[in-house]
C-alpha positions in Angstrom: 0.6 22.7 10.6 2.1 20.2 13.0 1.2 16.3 13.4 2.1 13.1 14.7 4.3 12.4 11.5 6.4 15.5 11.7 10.2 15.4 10.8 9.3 11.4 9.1 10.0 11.0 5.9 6.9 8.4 3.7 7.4 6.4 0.9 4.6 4.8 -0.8 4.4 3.1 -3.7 1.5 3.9 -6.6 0.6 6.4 -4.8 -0.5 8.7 -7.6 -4.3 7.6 -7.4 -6.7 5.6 -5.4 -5.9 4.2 -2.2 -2.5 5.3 -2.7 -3.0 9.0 -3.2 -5.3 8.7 0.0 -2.8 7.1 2.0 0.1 9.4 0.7 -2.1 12.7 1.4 -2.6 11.4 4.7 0.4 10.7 5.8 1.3 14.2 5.1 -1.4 15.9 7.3 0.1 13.9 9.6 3.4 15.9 9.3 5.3 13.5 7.1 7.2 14.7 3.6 6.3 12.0 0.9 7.8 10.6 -2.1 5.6 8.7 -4.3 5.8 6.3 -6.6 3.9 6.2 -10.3 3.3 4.4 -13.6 0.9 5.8 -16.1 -0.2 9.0 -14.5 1.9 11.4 -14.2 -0.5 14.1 -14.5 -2.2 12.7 -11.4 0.9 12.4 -9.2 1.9 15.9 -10.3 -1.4 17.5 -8.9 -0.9 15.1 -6.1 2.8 16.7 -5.1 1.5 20.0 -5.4 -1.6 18.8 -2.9 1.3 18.1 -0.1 3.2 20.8 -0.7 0.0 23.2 -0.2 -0.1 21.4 3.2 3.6 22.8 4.2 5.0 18.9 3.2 8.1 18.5 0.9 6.8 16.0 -2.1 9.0 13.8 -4.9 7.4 11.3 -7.2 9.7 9.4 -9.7 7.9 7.2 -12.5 8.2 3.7 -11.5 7.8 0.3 -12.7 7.1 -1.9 -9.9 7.9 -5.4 -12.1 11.3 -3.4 -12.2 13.4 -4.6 -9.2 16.2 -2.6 -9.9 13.7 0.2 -10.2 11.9 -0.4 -7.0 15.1 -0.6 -5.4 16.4 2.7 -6.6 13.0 4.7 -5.7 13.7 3.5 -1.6 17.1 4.9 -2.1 16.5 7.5 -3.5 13.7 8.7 -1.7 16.2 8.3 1.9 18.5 10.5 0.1 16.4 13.2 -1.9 15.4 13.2 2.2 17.8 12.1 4.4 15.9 9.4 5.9 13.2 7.2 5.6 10.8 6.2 8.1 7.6 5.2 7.0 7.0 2.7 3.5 3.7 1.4 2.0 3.5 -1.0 -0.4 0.9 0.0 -2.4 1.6 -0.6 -6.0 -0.2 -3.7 -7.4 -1.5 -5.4 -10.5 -4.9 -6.8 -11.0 -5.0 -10.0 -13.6 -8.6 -11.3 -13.5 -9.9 -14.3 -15.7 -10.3 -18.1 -16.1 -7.3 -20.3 -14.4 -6.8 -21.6 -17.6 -6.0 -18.4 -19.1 -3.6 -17.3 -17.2 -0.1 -18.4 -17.8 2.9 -18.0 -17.2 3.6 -14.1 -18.2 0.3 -13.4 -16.4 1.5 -15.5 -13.3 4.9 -13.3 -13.5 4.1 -10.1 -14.0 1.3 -10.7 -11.0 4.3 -11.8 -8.8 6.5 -9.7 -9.6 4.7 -6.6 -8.7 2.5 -7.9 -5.8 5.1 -10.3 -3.9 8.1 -9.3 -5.0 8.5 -5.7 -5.1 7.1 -5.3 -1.5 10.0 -7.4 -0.3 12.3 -5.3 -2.4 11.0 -2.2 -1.2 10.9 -3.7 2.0 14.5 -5.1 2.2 15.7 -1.6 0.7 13.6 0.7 3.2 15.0 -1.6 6.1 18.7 -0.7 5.3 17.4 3.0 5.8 15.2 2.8 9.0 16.1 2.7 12.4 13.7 2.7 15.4 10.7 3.3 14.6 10.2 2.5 11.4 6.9 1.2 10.2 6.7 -0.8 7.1 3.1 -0.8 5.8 1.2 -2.9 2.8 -1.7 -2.9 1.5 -3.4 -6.4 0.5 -6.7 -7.5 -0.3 -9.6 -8.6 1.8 -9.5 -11.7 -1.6 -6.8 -13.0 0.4 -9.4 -14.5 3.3 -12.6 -14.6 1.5 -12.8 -14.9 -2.7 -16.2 -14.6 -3.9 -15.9 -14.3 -7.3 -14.3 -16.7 -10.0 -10.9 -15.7 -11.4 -9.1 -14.5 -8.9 -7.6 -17.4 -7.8 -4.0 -15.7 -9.1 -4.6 -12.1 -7.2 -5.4 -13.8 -4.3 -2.8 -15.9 -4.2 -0.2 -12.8 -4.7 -1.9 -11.1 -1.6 -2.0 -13.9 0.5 1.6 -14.4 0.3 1.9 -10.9 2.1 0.5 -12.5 5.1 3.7 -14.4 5.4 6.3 -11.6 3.7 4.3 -9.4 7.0 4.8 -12.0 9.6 8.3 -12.9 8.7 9.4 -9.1 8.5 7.4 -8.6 11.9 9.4 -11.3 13.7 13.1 -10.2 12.2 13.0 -6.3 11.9 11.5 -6.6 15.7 14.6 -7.0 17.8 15.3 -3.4 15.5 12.3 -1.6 16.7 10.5 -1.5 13.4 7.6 -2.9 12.9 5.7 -4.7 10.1 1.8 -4.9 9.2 -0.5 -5.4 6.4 -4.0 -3.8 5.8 -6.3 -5.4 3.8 -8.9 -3.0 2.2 -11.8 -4.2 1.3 -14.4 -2.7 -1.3 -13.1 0.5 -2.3 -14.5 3.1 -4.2 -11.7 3.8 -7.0 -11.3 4.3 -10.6 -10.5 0.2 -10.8 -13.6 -0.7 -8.6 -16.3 2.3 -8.3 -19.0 2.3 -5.8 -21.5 2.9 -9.2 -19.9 0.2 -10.9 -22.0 -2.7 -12.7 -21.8 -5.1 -10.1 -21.7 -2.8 -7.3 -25.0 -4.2 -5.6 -23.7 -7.4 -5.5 -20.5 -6.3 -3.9 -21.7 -4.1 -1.3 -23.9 -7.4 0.0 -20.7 -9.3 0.5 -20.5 -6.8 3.3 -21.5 -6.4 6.5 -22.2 -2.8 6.5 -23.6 -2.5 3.6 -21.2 -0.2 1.6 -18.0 0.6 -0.3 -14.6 2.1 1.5 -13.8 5.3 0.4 -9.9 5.3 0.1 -9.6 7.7 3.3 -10.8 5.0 5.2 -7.9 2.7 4.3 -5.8 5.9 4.5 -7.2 6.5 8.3 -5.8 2.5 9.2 -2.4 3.4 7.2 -1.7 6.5 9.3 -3.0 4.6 12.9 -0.2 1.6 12.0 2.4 4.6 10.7 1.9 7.1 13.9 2.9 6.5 17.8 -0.3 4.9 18.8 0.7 1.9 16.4 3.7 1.1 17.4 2.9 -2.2 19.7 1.5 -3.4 16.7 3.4 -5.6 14.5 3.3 -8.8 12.2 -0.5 -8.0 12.0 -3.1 -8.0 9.6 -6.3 -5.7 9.6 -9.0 -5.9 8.0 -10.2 -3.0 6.9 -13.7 -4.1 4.8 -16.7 -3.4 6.2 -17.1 -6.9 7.1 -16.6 -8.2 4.2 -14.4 -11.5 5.4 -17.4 -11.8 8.9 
């Protein structure tokens, strides 16, 4: 089974469920081996391994704590060497703190930080050391980072809006390299954090335009567009993958 991805080498980051394992499933149709990053579920990305190695793919996962700098930083090099390259990374790994301003201090503010701002840029500086033209650096934000409905989520936003920036600064340096940079911001999803059945479901779905929730192949299907050939004029940009949701 051949693709646009064949002989690249994938990284992405909590990729053992969700959008993740979407996008890291994916990318391997597409002819790319993947390592993975995990957690908690180790169960999950061990079925999820197997998944891309039943599609002809070679698969690595290493448990991962994405607060962990030195962590982070050891999965990308790892991964190049497990591999012998790297090609493709997706910051995917993030933390979701919810609740009233005032209750969320400083450990909150940290650990939110730490795993949605700073380990893409760690990952990111890492995986840039490894690739050469051609790369594609891919994260994955939030549609809360243009439009924020809801009360307390003023500190996730913030978090993903600050990858609007890491995105357009990346885009503008790793350029002259032939590497580009983007940032994909899913909207409603239909995951174990956020399902489609959920209690306030309705109410979400009329935020958008088309009246629905993502499935996490649909954020997958923008990952692989911004990771393949067709892509590769495209840099330092951010799309909106929502349904509408930020119209």
């Amino acid at each position: 089974m051949s693709g646009v991805l064949d002989g690249k080498v994938a990284l992405v980051t909590g990729g053992s469920r969700g959008i993740g394992a979407a996008v890291a499933l994916r990318l391997a149709r597409e002819g790319a081996d993947v390592a993975l990053t995990y957690e908690q579920r180790a169960d999950r990305a061990t079925e999820l391994v197997e998944q891309i190695k039943a599609v002809g793919r070679r698969a690595w996962a290493v448990r991962t704590d994405s607060a962990d700098e030195t962590a982070v930083r050891a999965a990308v090099d790892r991964t190049a060497a497990e591999f012998g390259r790297l090609d493709v990374l997706v910051n995917n790994a993030g933390v979701l703190l919810v609740g009233p301003v005032e209750e969320l201090g400083p450990a909150e503010f940290d650990r939110t930080v730490a795993v949605n701002v700073r380990a893409p840029y760690v990952a990111s500086q890492a995986a840039a050391r490894h690739m050469t033209e051609g790369g594609r650096i891919i994260s994955i934000g939030s549609n809360m980072a243009e439009r924020t409905v809801f009360p307390g989520f003023a500190l996730y936003a913030l978090s993903k809006t600050a990858l609007v920036g890491l995105t357009k600064g990346l885009g503008r340096e790793l350029g002259e390299r032939g590497i580009t940079v983007n940032l994909v911001n899913p909207g409603p999803t239909d995951t174990d954090a956020n399902p489609a059945d959920g209690p306030n479901a309705g109410t979400v779905r009329g935020f958008t335009a088309l009246g629905r929730y993502a499935a996490p192949a649909d954020i997958a299907g923008a990952v692989a567009f911004l990771a393949g050939p067709d892509g590769g004029y495209v840099t330092g940009a951010t799309l909106n993958v929502d349904g509408g949701f930020t119209i």
